[in-house]
PDB file of N, CA, C and O in Angstrom:
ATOM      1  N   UNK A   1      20.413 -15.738 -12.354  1.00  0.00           N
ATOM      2  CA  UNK A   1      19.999 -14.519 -11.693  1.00  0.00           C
ATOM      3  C   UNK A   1      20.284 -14.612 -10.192  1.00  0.00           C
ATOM      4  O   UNK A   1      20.853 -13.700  -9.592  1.00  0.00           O
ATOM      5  N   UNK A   2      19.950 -15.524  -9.714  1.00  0.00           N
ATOM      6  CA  UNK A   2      20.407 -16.107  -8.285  1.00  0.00           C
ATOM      7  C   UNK A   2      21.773 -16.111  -7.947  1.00  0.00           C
ATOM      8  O   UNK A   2      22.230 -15.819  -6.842  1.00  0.00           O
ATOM      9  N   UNK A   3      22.336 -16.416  -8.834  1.00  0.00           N
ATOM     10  CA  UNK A   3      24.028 -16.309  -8.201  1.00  0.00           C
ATOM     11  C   UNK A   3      24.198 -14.807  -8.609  1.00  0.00           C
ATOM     12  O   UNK A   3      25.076 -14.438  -7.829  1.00  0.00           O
ATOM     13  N   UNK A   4      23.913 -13.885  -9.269  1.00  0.00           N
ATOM     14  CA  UNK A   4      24.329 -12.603  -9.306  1.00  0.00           C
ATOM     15  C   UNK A   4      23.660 -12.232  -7.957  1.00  0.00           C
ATOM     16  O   UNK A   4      24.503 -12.015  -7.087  1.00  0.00           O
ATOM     17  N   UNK A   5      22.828 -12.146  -7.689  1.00  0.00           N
ATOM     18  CA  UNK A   5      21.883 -11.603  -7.050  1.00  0.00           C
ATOM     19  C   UNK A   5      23.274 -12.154  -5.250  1.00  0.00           C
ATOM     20  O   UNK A   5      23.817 -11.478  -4.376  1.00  0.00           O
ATOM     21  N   UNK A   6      23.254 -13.122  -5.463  1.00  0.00           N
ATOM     22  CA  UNK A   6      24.504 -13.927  -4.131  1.00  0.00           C
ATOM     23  C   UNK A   6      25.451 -13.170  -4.276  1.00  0.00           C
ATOM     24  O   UNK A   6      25.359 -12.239  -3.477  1.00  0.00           O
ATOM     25  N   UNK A   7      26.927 -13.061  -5.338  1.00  0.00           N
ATOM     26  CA  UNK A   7      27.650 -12.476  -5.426  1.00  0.00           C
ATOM     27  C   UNK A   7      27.536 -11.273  -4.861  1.00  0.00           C
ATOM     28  O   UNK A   7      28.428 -10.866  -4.117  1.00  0.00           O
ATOM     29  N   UNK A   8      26.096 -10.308  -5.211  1.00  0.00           N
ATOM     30  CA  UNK A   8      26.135  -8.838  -4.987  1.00  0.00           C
ATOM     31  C   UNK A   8      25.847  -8.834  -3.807  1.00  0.00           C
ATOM     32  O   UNK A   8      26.149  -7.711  -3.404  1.00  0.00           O
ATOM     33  N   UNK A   9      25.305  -9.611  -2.726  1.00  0.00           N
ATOM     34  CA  UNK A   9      25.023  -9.485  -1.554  1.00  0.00           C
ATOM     35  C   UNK A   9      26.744  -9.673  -0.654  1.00  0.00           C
ATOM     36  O   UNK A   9      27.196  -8.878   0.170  1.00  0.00           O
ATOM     37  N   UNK A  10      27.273 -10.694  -1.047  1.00  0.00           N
ATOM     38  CA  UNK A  10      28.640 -11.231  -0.819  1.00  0.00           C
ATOM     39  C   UNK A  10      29.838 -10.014  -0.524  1.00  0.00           C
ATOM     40  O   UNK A  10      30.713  -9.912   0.336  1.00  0.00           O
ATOM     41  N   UNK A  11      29.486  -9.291  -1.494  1.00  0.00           N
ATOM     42  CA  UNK A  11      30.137  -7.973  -1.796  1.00  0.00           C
ATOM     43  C   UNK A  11      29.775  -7.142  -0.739  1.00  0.00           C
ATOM     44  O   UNK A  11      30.557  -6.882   0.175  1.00  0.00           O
ATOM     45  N   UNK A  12      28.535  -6.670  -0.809  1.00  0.00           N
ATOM     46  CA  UNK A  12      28.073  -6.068   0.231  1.00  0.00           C
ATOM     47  C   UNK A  12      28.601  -6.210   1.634  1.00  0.00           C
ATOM     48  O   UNK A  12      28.925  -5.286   2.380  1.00  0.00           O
ATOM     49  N   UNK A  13      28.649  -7.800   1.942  1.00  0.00           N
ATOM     50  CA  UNK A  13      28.838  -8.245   3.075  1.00  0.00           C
ATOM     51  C   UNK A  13      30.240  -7.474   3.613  1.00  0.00           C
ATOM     52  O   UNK A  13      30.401  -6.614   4.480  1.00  0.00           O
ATOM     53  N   UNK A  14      31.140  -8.134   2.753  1.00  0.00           N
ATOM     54  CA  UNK A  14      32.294  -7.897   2.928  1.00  0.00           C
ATOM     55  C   UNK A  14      32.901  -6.238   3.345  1.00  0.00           C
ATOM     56  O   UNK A  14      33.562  -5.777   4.276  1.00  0.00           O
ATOM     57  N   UNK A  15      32.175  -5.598   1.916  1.00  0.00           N
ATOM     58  CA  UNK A  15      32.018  -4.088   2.563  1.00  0.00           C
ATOM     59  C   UNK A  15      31.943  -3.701   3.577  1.00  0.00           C
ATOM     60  O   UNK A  15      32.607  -2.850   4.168  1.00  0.00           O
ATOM     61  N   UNK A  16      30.954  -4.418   3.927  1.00  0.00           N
ATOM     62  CA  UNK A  16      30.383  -4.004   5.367  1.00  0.00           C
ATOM     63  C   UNK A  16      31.395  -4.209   6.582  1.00  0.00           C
ATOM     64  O   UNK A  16      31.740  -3.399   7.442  1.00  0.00           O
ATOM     65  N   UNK A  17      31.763  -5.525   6.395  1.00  0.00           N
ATOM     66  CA  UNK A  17      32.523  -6.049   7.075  1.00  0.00           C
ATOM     67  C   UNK A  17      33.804  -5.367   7.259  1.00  0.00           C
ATOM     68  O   UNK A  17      34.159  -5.125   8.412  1.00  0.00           O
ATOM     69  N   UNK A  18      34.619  -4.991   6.173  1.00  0.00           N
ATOM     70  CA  UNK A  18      36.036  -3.973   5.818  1.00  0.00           C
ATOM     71  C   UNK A  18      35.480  -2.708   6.439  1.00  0.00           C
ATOM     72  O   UNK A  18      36.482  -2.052   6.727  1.00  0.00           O
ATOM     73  N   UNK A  19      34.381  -2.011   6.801  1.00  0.00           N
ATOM     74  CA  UNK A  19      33.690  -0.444   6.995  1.00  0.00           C
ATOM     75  C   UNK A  19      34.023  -0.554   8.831  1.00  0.00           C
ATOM     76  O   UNK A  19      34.453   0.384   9.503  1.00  0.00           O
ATOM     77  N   UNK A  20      33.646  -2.130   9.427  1.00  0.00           N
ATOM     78  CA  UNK A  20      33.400  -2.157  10.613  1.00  0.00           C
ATOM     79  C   UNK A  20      34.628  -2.494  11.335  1.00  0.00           C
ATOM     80  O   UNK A  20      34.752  -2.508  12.560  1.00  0.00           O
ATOM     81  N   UNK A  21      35.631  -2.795  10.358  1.00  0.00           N
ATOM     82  CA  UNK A  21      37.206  -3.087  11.025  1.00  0.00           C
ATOM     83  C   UNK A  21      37.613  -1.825  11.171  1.00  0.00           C
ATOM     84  O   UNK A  21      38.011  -1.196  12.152  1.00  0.00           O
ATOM     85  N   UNK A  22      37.449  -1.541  10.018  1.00  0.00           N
ATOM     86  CA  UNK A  22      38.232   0.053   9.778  1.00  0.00           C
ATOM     87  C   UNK A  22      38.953  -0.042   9.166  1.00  0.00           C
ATOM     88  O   UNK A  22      40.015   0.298   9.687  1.00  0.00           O
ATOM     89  N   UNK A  23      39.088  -0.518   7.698  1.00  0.00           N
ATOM     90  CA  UNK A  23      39.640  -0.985   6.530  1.00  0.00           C
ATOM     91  C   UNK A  23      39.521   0.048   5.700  1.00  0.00           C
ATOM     92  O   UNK A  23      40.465   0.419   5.002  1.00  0.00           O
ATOM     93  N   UNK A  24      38.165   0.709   5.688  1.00  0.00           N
ATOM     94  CA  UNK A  24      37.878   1.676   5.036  1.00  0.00           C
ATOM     95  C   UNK A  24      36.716   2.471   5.484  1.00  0.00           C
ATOM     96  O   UNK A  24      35.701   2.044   6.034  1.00  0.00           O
ATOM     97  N   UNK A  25      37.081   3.990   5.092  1.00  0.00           N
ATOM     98  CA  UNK A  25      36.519   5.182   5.970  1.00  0.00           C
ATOM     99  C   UNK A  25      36.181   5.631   5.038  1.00  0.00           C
ATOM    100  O   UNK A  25      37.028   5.883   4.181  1.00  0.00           O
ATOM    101  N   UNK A  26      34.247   6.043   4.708  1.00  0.00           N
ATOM    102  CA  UNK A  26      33.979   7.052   3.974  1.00  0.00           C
ATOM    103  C   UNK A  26      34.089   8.532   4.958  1.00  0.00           C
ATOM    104  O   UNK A  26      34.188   8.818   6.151  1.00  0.00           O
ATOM    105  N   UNK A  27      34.026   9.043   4.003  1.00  0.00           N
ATOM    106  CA  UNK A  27      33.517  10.730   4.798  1.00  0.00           C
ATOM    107  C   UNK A  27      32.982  11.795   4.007  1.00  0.00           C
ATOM    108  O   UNK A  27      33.488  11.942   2.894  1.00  0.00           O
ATOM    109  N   UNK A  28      32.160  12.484   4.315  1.00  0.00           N
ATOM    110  CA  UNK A  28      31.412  12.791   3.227  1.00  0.00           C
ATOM    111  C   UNK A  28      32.215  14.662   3.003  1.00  0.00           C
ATOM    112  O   UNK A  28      31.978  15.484   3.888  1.00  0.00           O
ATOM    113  N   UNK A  29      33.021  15.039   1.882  1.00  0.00           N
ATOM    114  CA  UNK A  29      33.166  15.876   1.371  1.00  0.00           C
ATOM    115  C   UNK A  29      32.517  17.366   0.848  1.00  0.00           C
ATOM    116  O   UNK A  29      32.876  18.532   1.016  1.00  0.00           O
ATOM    117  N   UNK A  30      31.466  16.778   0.184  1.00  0.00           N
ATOM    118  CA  UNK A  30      30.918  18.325   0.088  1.00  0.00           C
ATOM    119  C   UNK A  30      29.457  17.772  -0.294  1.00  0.00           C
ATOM    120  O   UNK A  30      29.190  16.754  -0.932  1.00  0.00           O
ATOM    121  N   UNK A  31      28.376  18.944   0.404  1.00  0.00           N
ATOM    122  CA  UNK A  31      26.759  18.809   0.876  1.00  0.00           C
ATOM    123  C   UNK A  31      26.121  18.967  -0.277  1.00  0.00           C
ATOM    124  O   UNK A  31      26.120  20.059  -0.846  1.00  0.00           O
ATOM    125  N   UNK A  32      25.484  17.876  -0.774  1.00  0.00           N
ATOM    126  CA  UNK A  32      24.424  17.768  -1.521  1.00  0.00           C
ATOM    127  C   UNK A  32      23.532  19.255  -1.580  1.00  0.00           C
ATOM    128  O   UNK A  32      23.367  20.022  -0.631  1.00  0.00           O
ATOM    129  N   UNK A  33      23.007  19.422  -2.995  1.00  0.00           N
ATOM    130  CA  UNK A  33      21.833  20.250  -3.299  1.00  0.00           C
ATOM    131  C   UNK A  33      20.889  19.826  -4.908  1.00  0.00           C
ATOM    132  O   UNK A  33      21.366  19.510  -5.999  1.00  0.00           O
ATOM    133  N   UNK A  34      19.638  19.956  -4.555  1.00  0.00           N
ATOM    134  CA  UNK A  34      18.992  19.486  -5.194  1.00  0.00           C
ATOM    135  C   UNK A  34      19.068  20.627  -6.807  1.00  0.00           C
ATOM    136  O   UNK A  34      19.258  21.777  -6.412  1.00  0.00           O
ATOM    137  N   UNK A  35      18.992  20.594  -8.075  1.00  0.00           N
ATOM    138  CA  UNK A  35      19.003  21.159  -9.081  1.00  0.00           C
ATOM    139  C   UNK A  35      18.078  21.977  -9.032  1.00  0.00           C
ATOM    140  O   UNK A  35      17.199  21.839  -8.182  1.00  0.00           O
ATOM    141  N   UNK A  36      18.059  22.941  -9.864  1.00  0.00           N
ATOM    142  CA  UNK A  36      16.986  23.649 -10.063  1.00  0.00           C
ATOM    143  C   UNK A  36      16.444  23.909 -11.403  1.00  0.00           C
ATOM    144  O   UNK A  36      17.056  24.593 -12.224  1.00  0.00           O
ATOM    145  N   UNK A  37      15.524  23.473 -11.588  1.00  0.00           N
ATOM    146  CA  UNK A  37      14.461  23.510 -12.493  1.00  0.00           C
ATOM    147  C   UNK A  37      13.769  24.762 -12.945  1.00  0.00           C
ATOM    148  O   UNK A  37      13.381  25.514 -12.051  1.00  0.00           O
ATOM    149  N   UNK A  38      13.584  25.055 -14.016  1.00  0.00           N
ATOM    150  CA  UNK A  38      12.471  26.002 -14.762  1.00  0.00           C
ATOM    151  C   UNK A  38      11.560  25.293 -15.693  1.00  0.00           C
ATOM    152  O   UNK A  38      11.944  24.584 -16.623  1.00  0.00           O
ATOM    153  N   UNK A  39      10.381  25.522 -15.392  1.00  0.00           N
ATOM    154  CA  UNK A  39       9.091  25.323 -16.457  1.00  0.00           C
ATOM    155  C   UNK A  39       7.858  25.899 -16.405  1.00  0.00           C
ATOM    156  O   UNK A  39       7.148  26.243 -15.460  1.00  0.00           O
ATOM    157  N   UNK A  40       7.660  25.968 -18.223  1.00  0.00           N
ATOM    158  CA  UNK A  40       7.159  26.700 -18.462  1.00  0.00           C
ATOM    159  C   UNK A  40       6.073  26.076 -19.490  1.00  0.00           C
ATOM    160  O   UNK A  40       6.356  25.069 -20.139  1.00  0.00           O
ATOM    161  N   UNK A  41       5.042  26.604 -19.588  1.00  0.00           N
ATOM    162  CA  UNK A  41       4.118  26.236 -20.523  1.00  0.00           C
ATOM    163  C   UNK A  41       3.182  25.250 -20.423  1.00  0.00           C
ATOM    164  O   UNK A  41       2.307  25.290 -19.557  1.00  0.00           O
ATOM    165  N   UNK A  42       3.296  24.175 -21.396  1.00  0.00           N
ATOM    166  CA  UNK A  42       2.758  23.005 -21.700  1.00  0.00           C
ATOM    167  C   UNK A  42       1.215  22.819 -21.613  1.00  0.00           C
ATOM    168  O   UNK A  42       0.553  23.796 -21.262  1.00  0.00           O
ATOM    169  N   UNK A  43       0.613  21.696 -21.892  1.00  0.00           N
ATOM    170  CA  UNK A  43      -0.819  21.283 -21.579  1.00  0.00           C
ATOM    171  C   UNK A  43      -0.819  20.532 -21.438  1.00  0.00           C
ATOM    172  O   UNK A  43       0.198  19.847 -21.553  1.00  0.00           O
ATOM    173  N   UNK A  44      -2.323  19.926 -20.963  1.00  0.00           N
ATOM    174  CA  UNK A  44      -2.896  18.706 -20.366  1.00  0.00           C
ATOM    175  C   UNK A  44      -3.691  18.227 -22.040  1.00  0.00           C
ATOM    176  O   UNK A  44      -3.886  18.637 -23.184  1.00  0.00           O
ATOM    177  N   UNK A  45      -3.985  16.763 -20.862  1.00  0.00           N
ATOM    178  CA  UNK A  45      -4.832  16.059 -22.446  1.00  0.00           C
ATOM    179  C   UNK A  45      -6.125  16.753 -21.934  1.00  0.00           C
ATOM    180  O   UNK A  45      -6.480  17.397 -20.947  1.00  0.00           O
ATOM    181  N   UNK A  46      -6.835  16.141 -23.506  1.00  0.00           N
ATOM    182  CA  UNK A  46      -7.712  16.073 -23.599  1.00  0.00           C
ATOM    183  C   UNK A  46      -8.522  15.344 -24.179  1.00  0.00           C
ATOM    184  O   UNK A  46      -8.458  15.448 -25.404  1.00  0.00           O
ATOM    185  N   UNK A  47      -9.684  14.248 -23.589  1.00  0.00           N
ATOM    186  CA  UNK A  47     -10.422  13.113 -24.018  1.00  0.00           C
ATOM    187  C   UNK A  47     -11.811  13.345 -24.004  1.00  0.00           C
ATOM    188  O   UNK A  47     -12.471  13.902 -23.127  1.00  0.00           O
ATOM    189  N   UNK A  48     -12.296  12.712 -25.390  1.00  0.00           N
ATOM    190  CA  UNK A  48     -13.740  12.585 -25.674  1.00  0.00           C
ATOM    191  C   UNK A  48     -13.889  10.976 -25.359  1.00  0.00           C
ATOM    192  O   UNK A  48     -13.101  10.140 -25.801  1.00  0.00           O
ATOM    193  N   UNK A  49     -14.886  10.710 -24.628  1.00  0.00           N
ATOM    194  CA  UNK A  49     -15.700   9.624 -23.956  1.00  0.00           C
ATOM    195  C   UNK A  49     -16.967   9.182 -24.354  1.00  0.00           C
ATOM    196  O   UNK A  49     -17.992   9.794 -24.052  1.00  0.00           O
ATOM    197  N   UNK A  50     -16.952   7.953 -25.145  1.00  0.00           N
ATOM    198  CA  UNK A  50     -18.640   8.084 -25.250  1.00  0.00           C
ATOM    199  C   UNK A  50     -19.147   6.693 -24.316  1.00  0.00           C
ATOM    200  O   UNK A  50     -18.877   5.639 -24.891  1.00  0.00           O
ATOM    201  N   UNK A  51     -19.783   6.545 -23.075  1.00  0.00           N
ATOM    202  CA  UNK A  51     -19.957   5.567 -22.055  1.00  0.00           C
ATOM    203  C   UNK A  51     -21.392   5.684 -22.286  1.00  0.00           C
ATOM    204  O   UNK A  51     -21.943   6.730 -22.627  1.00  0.00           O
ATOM    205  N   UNK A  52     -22.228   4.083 -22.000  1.00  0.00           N
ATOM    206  CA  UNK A  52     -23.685   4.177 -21.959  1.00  0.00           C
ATOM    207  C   UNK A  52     -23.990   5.143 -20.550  1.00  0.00           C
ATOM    208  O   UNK A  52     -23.276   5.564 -19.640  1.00  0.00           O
ATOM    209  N   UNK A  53     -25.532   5.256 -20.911  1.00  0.00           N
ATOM    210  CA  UNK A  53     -26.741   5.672 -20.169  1.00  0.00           C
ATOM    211  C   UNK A  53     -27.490   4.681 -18.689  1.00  0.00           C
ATOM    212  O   UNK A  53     -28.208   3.682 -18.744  1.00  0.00           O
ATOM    213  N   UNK A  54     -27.141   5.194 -17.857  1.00  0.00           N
ATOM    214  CA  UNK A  54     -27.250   4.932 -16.461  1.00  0.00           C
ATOM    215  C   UNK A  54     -28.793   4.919 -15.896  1.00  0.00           C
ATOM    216  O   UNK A  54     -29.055   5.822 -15.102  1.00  0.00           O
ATOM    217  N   UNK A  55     -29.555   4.246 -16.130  1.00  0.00           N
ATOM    218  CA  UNK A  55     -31.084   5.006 -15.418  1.00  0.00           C
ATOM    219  C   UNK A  55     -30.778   4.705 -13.909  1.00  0.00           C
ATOM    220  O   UNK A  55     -30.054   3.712 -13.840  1.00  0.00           O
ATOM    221  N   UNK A  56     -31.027   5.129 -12.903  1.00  0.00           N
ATOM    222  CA  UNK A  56     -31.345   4.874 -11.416  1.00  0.00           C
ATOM    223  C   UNK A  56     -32.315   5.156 -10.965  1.00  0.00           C
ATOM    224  O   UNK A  56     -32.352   6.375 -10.798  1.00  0.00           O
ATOM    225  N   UNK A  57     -33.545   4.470 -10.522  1.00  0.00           N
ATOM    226  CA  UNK A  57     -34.367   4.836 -10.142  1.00  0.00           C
ATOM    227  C   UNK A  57     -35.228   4.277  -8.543  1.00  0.00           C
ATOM    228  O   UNK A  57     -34.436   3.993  -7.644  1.00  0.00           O
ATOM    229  N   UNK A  58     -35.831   4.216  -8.407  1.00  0.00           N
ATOM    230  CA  UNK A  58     -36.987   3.279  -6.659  1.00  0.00           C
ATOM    231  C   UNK A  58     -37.843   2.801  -6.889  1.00  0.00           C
ATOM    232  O   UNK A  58     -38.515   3.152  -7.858  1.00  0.00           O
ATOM    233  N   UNK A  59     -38.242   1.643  -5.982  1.00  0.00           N
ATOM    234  CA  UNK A  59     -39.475   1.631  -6.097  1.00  0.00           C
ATOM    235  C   UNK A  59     -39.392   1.032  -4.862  1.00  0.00           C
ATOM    236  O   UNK A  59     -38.371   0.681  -4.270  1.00  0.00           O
ATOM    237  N   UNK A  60     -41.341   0.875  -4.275  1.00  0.00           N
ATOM    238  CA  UNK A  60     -41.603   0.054  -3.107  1.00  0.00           C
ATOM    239  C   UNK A  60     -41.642  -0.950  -2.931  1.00  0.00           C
ATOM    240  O   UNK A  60     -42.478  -1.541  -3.614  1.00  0.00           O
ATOM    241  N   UNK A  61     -41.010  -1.605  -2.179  1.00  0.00           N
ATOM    242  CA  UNK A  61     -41.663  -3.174  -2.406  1.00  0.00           C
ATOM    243  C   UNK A  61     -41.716  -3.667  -0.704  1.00  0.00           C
ATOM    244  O   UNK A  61     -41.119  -3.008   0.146  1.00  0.00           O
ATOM    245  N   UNK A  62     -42.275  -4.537  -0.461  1.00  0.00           N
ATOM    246  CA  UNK A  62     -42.509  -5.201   0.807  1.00  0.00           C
ATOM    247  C   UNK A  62     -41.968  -5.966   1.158  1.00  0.00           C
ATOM    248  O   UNK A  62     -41.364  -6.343   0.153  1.00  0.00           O
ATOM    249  N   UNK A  63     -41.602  -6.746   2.166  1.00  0.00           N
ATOM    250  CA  UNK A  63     -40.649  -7.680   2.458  1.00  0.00           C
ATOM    251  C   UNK A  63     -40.942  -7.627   3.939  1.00  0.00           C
ATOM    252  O   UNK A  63     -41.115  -6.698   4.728  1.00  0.00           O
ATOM    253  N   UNK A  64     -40.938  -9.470   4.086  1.00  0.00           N
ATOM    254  CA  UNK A  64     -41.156 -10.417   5.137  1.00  0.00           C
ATOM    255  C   UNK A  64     -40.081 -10.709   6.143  1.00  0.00           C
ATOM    256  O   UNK A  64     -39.178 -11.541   6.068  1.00  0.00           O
ATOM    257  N   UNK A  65     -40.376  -9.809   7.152  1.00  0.00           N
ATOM    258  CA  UNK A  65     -38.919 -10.061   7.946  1.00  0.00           C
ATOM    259  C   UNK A  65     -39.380 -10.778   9.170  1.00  0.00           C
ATOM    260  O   UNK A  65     -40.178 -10.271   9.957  1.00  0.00           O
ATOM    261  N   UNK A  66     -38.791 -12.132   9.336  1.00  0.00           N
ATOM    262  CA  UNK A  66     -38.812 -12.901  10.443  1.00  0.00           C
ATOM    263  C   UNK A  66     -38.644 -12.285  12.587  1.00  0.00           C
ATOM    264  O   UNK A  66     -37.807 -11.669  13.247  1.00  0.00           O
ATOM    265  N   UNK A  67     -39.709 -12.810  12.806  1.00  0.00           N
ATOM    266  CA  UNK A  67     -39.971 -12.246  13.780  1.00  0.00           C
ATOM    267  C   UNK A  67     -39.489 -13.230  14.683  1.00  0.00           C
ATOM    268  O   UNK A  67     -39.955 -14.369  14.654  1.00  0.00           O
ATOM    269  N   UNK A  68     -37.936 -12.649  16.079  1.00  0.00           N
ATOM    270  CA  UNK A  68     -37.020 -13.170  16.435  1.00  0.00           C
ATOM    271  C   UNK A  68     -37.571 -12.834  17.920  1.00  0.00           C
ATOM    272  O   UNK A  68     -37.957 -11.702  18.214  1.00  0.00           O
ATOM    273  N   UNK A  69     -37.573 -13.861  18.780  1.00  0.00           N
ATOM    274  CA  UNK A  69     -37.786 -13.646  19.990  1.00  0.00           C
ATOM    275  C   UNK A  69     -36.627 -14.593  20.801  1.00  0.00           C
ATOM    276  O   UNK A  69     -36.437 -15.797  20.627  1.00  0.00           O
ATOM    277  N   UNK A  70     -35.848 -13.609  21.820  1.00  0.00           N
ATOM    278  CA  UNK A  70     -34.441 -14.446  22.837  1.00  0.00           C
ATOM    279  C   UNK A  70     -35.349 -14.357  24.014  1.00  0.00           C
ATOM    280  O   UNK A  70     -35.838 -13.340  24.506  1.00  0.00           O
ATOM    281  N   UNK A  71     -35.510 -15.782  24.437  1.00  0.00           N
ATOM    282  CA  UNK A  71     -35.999 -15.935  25.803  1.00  0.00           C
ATOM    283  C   UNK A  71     -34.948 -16.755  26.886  1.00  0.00           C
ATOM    284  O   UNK A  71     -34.383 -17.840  26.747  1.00  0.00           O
ATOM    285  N   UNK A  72     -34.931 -15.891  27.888  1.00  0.00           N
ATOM    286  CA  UNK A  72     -33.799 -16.139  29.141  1.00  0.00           C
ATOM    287  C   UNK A  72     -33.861 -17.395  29.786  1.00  0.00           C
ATOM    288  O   UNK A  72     -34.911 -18.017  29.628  1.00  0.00           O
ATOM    289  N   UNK A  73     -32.736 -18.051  30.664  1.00  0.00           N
ATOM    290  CA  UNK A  73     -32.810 -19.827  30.632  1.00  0.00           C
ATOM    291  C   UNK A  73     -33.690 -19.398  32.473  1.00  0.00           C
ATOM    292  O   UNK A  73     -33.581 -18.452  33.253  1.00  0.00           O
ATOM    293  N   UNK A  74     -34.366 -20.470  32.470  1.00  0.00           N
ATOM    294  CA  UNK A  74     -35.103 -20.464  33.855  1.00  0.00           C
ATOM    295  C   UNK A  74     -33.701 -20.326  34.688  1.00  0.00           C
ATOM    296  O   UNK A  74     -32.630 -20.762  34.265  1.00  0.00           O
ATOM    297  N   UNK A  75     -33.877 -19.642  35.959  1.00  0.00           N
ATOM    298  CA  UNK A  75     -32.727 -19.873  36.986  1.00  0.00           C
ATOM    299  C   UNK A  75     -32.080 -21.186  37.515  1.00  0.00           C
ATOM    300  O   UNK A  75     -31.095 -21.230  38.252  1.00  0.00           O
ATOM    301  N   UNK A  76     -32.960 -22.525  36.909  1.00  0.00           N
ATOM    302  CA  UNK A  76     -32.605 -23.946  37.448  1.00  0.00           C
ATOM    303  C   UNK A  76     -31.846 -24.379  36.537  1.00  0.00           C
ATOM    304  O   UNK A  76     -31.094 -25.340  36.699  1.00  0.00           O
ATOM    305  N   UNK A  77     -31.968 -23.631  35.323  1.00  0.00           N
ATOM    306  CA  UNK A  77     -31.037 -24.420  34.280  1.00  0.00           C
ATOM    307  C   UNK A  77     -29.602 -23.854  34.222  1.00  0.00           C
ATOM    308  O   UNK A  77     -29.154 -22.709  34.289  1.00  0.00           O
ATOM    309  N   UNK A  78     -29.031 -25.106  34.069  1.00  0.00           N
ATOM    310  CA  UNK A  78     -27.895 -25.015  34.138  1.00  0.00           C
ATOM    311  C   UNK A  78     -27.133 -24.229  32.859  1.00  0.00           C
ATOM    312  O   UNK A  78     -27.912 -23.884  31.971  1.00  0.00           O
ATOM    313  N   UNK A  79     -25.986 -23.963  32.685  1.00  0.00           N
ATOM    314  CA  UNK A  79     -25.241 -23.314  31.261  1.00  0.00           C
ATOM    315  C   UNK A  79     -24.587 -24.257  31.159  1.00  0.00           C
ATOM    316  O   UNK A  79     -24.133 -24.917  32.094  1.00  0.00           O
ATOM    317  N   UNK A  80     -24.396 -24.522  29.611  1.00  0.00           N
ATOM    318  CA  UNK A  80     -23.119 -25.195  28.860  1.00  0.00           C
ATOM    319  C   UNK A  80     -22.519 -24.788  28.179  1.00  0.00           C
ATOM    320  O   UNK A  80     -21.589 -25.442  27.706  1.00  0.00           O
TER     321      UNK A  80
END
């Protein structure tokens, strides 16, 4: 897969290379347009699901939250 994958780059190269001498000149002939389409009809699916029962509900409860005190360094102390 690797040596195809080399070869096709190789190719490329070269292309490229023949495009930038001036070996070979594309030019583009006549302007693209996209097709045009008609449709009509059709449907979507349709699925029956049977998934369990969800309860969600609250309640109170209490909780112990640690009481945090930041105290500032005296003006003599130094920082590290």
């Amino acid at each position: 897969m690797r040596i195809i994958l080399f070869f096709l780059g190789l190719v490329a190269l070269i292309l490229a290379l023949l495009m930038m001498v001036g070996w070979i000149q594309l030019s583009q002939t006549r302007e693209a347009s996209m097709p045009r389409v008609n449709v009509e009809g059709g449907q979507t699916p349709e699925f029956d699901a049977d998934v369990g029962d969800i309860d969600v509900g609250s309640k109170n409860e209490t909780v112990t939250v640690p009481d945090v005190r930041v105290n500032k360094p005296a003006a003599n102390e130094t920082e590290r």
